[in-house]
N, C-alpha and C positions, 0 to 999 in steps of 0.2 A: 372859366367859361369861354374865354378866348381861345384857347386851346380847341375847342369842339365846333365852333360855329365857322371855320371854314370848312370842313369836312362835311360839316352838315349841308351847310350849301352849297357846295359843288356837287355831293352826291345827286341835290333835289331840282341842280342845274342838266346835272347829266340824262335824264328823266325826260327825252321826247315821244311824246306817246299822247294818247288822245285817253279817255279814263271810261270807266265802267266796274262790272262786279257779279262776280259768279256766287261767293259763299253766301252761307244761309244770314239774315242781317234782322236785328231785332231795334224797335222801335225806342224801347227803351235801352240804347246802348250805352249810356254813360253806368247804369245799373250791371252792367257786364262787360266793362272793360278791357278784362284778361282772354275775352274773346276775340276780343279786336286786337290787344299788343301784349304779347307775354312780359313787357319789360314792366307793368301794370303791378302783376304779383308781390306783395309783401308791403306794398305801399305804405297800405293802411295802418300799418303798427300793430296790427289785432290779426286774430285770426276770421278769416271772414267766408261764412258759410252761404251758400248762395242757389235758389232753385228759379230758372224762370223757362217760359212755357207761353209759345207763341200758336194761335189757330189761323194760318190764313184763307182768305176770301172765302168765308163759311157761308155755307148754301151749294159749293160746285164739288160734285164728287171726284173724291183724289185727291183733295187741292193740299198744299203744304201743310205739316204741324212738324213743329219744335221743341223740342225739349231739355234742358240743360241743366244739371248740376256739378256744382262745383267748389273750393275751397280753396283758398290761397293765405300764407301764412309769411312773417316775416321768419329769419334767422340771423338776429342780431348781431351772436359772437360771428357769423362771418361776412355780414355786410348782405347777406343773400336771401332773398324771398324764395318760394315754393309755391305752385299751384297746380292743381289735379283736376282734370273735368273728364265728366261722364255726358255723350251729348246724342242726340238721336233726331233724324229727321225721315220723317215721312213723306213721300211723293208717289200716291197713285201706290201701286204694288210694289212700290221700292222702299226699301228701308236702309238707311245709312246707322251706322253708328260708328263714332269717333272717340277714343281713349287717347287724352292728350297731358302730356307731363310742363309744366313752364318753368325755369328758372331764370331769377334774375340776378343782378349784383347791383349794391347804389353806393353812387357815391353824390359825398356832403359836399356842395359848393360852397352854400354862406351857411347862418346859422338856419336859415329857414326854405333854402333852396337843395335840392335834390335831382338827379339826373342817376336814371337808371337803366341799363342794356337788359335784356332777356330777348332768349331763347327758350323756341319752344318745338316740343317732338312728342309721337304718338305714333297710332295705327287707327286706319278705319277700314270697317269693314261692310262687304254692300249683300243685299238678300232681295232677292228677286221672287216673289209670292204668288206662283203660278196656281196652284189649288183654284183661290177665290177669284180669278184675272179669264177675262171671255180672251181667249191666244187667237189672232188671226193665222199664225203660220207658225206650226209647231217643229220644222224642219230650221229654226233660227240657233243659229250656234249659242247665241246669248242665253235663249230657253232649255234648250237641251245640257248643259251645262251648270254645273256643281257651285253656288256662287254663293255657301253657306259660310264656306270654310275659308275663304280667299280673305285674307288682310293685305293693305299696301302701307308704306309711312308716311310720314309728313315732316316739312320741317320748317320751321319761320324764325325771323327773329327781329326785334325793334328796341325803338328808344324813348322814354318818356322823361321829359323833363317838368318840374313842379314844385309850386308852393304853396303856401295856407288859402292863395285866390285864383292861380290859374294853374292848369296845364296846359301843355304839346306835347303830341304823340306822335310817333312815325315809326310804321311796321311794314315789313313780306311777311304776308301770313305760311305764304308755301314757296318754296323754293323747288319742290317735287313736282314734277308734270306725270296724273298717273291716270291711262289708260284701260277698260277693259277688254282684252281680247279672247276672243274663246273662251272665256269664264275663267281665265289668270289676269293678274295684276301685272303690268310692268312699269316700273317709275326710273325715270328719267330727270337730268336736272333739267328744271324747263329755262332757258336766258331770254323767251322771247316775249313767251306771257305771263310775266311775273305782274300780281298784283300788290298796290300800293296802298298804306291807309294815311290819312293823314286825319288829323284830331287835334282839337283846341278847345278850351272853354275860359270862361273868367268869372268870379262872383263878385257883384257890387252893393252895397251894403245902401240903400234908397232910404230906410228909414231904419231907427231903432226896433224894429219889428217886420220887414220887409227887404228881401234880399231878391236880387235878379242874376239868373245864370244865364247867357247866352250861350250857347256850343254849335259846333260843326262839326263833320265827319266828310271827310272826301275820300272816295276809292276811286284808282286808275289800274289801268292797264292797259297794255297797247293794242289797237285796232276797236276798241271798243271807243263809249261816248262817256263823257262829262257823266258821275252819278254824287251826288252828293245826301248829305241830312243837313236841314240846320233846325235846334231847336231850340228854345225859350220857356225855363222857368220858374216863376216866379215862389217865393220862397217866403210862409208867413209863419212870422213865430217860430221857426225852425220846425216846426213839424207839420204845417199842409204843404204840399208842392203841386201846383197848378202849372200847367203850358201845355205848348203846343209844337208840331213839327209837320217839317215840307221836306219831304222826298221827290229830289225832282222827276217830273213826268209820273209819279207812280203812285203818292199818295198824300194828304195830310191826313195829322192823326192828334188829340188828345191824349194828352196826360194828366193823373192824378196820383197822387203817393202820401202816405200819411206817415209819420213816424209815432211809432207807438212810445220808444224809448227813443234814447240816444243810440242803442245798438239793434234795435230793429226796427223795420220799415217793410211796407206793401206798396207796390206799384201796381198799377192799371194802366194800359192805353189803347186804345180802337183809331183803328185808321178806317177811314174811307176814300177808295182807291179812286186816280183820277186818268189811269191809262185806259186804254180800248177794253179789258176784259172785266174791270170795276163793274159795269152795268148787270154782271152776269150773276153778282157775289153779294152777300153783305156782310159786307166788309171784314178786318181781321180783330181779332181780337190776344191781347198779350199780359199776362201777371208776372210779376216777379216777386218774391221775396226774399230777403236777405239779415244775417244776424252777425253783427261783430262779437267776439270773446275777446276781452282783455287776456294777454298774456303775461300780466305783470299783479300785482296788487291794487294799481290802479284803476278805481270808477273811468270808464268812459262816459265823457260829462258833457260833450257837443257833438252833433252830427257830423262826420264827415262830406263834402261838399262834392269830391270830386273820387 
């Protein structure tokens, strides 16, 4: 561990910038992790199938929705995880979709500590839905313009360290800065506005039957402001999960998540916005669900935490 922790801090010293965040960001992110850090993928020991689906400010026509499915697996004989997402977001007459591959590699510090790099690559592709869209100016390069067929890539890569009670995470989702011009892609390596994630939680065990998760999420970048998550929670019997979260300047939101088994579980959470355009919306609404497979002969016999 000595080994890594001055490279880690010097990198996180190197990092003058002020913070913010463009990619699309779900409430319940510790439920989708491998969104946030490819280093994330194979953690779990299982293979872990995963669908979640965000509606934001429902009432304002156009307004965002999200959709994601996904699967990440370990691979033991070679120290290396896997993960695959299918991901799609909607804005107004714009449709994104992203096809993204993760791998990672871990390695064993103690018996119960882990620290793991991935990388992660894809294409997304962008569709602009003139038909059903009132066009003020039909002479716009961007409108006249083929933007069915046009893929650009992506590329990221981060590090997740962890054990039975906490993690830290630190990702570049993109290393790509891509542009659309005339209805082509051009990507560039961007060095100026790379975005940062940082990620941490801990579980504390309050009673025989009552466990507390505190966590955070910090995204930077430079020229932009401060954007964080921090959320809280609470953990009964291993199968209700109650809290709450504060996006700064943009929302707090309720969570709920019930485990049905030890390998599956449904999330809920509703945010109620508290920026300027909140008052126009009611509010977003997010599910998830998710299903571990053992890959071994082994029952999965407690919930995973993180």
């Amino acid at each position: 561990m000595k080994k890594f922790l001055p490279f880690f801090l010097l990198f996180l010293g190197s990092i003058s910038l002020s913070f913010g965040q463009q990619d699309k960001m779900f409430t319940q992110y510790l439920n989708y992790p491998s969104g946030i850090n490819p280093a994330y993928s194979g953690s779990r020991d299982a293979l872990q199938l995963l669908g979640i689906s965000r509606k934001q400010w429902v009432g304002i026509e156009g307004a965002p929705e999200s959709t994601v499915l996904s699967a990440n697996s370990p691979i033991n004989f070679f120290n290396l995880g896997l993960g695959l997402t299918l991901a799609t977001d909607k804005l107004g007459p714009e449709k994104m979709t992203d096809v993204g591959i993760d791998v990672s590699y871990k390695i064993q510090l103690t018996d119960k500590t882990f620290l793991n790099f991935g990388i992660k690559t894809g294409f997304m592709s962008y569709k602009l839905d003139i038909v059903n869209t009132r066009v003020v100016d039909y002479n716009d390069q961007m409108i006249q313009a083929n933007l069915e067929d046009n893929w650009s890539p992506h590329f990221g890569v981060g590090a997740y360290l962890y054990g039975e009670k906490y993690f830290v995470g630190f990702s570049i989702p993109h290393f790509l800065q891509t542009k659309l011009s005339g209805g082509e892609f051009e990507s560039s390596l961007d060095r100026n506005k790379l975005h940062y994630y940082l990620t941490g939680g801990y579980l504390m065990q309050l009673s025989p039957v009552v466990k507390l998760k505190p966590s955070v999420f910090i995204k930077a970048t430079q020229g932009s402001r401060i954007s964080y998550d921090l959320t809280g929670m609470v953990i009964l019997y291993d199968r209700i999960w109650l809290g709450s979260s504060y996006r700064k300047e943009d929302a707090i939101a309720a969570i709920v998540q019930y485990n049905f088994t030890s390998q599956l579980k449904l999330g809920y959470s509703y945010d109620i916005g508290i920026a300027k355009l909140s008052g126009r919306g009611n509010g977003s609404h997010e599910i998830s669900v998710s299903y571990d497979l053992s890959l071994t002969n082994r029952k999965i016999k407690s919930p995973r935490y993180f």
